[in-house]
N, C-alpha and C positions, 0 to 999 in steps of 0.2 A: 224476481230475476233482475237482476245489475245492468246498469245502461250498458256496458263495459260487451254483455253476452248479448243482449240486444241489438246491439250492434256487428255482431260474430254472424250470429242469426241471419241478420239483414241482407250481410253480404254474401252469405247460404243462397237464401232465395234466389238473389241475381244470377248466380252461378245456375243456379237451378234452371230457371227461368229461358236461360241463354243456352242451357244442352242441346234441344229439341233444334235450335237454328245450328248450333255447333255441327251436329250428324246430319242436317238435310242438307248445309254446304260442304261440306267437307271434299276438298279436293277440286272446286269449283272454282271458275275464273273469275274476279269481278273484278272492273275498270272503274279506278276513282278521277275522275276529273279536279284538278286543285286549281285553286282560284281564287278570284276575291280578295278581303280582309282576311280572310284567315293564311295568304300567305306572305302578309306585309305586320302581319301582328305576331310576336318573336312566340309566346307562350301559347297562341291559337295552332302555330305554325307545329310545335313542340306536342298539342294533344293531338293535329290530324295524322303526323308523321305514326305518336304510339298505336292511336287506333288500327291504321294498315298495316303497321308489324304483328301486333296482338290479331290480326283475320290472318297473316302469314304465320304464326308460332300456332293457333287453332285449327293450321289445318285448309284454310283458302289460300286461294292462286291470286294473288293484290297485283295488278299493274294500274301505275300513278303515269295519266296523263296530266304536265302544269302548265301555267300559261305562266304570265309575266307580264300580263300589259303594262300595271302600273310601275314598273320597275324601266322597262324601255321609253317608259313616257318621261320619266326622269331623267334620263340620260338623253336620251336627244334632244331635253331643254340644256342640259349641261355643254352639250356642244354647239349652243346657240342656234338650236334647231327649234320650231314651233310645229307639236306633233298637228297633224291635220285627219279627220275624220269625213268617210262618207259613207252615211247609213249605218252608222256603228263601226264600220271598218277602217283600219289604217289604212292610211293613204302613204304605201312605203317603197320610197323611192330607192336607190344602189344603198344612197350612205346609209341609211335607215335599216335595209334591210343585214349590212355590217352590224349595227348596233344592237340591232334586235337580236343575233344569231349571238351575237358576244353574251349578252343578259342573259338569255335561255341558257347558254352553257353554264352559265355562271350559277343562274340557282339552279337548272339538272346537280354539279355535282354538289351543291350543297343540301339537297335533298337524300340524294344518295349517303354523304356522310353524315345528316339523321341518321337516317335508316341504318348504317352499318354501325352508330355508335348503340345502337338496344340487340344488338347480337345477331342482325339479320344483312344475310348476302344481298349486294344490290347493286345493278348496273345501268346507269345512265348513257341513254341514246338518242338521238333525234330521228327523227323520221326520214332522212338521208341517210342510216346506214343500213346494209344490206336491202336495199330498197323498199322499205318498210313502206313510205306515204308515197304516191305518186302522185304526180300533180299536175292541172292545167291554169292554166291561167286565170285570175276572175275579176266578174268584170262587179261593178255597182250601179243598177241601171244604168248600163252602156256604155258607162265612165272608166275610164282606163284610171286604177286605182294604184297601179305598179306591181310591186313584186306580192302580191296575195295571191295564195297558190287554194282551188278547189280540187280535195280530193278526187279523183276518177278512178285509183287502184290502189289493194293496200298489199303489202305481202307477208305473212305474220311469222312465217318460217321462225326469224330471227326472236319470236317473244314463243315461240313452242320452245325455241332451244334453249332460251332463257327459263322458262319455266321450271322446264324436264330438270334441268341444273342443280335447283332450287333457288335460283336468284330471283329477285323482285327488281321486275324492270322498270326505270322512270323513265318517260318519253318528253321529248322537247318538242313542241309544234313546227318543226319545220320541213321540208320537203324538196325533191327536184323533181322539174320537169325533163321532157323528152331530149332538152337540147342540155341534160346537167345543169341547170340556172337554179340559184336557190330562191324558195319561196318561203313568205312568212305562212302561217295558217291557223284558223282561228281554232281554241284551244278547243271550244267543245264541238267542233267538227270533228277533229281529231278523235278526240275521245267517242264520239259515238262510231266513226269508222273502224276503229281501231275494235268496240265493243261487239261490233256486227260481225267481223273479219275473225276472230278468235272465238266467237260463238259464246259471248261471256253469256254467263246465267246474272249475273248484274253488273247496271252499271250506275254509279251516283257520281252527280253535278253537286257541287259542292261551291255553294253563291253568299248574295248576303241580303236576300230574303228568305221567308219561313217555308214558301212552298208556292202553290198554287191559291190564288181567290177568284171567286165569281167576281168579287166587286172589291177591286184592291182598297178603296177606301173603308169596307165593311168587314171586321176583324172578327165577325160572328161568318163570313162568308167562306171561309178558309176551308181546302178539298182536300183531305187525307188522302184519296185512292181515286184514279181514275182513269177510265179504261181509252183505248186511241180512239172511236168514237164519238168518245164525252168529249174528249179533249178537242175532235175536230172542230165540234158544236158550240164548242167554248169558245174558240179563234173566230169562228162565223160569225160570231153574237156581234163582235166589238168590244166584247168589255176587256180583251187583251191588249197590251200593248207595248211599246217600248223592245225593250231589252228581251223579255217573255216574249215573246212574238215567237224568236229564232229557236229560243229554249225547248218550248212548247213542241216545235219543229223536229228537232233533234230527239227529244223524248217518244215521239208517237214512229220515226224514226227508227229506230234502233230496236222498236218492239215489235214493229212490222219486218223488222232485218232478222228476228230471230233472239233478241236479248227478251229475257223471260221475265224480267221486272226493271225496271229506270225508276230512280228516287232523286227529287232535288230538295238537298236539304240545307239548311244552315248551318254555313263554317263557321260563323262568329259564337254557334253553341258549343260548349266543350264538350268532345267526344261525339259529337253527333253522328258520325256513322256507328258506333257501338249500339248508342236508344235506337237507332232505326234498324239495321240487322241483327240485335237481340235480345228488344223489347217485344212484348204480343202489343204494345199501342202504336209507338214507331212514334216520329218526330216530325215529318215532314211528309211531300206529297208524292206518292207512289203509282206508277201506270202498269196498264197491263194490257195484255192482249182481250178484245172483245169477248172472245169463249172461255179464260178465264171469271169471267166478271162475279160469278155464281160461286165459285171459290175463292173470291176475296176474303172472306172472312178467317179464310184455313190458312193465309200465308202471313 
């Protein structure tokens, strides 16, 4: 046999390989969080966008919540501004919070026109229309941090009707509160409110590390699957930290809210939501509900 068909073959099997996830989501909602380097890197940006079109042309219901940090951090140096952080969060005052909502529009529709340049319908909205994200105010250890808005209500009306449509909804992390004020909102809040709210059957954070580790220094430490339990157990330990902290939060989160699996995988790998929804080894670290734990093996 010819390299030539060996390679025909190859791409057989993956097809093959990928059926059995094809028919068990099929018609199913999953929320991609985008983020990171993979949306500041132009050809990273180019494989996450085909992957969500290719789960929308197989048959999944794809809604892309993005964020945009480092793009806002750019621009408010541009305007002589020095972005300021507390506890991880921006500290985003009127002008800030102008600047921010200008960036999110700005990559929402260029997102959008990815997606509609590979033949697929898409509409880009922020969490201020038809009252999609509501918001309260929040605080940082008791620090008035400005316009960061904490989810307290979501209304998803408006992504059923985009769905039914056939559109692929992109969402921008923003929000009003009670008095109409706009709020910024952190993106993987968003995305797991947004996951709980629509009842997705999944939802993948998309960062730029591999997953989960016992011991981030230990590369033999690394947790393919783990249940909200583990996960609690793991945060208790102390070996978590940083940036993971909130993540970890968000994931055990959204499983408890009723999301049937959360994956955080690596955007800086090409394609990585594809190896993880449909490969049988997967790429990254998977959670589940606690009475799952026993059929881990079968997803």
């Amino acid at each position: 046999m010819d390299q030539g068909m060996q390679d025909v073959l190859k791409k057989a099997e993956v097809l093959v390989e990928a059926l059995p996830y094809i028919q068990k989501f099929n018609r199913k909602i999953i929320v991609v969080k985008y983020g990171g380097s993979a949306m500041s890197n132009e050809e990273l940006q180019k494989n996450v966008i085909t992957d969500v079109t290719l789960l929308k042309l197989v048959g999944f219901k794809p809604i892309i919540v993005h964020g945009g940090g480092k793009a806002i951090s750019n621009w408010v140096s541009k305007v002589g501004k020095e972005a300021e952080f507390v506890n991880g969060l921006r500290v985003t005052d009127s002008e800030t919070m102008e600047i921010a909502e200008m960036v999110l529009g700005r990559v929402n529709k260029q997102l959008v026109t990815m997606v509609q340049e590979l033949g697929v319908k898409a509409i880009g909205i922020s969490g201020k229309d038809s009252g999609l994200l509501h918001v309260k105010k929040k605080y940082s250890d008791g620090k008035d941090i400005g316009y960061v808005g904490e989810i307290d209500k979501v209304d998803p009306k408006v992504l059923y009707d985009l769905l039914d449509n056939d559109y692929l909804p992109i969402i921008a992390p923003i929000g009003l509160d009670d008095n109409f004020d706009t709020y910024n909102i952190n993106a993987d809040d968003a995305a797991c409110a947004v996951a709980k709210a629509v009842g997705a059957d999944k939802l993948a954070f998309l960062t730029d590390i591999e997953g989960v580790y016992k011991d981030i220094k230990d590369p033999e430490s690394f947790i393919s699957r783990l249940t909200c339990s583990e996960a609690d157990a793991l945060i208790a330990s102390g070996n978590i930290g940083g940036g993971m902290l909130p993540k970890l939060g968000n994931c055990t989160d959204a499983v408890r809210g009723g999301v049937n699996r959360v994956h955080i995988l690596d955007g800086r790998i090409p394609h990585c939501l594809l190896l993880e929804i449909f490969t049988n080894k997967g790429i990254g670290t998977m959670f589940m509900p606690d009475a799952d734990a026993s059929a881990a093996a079968n997803v």
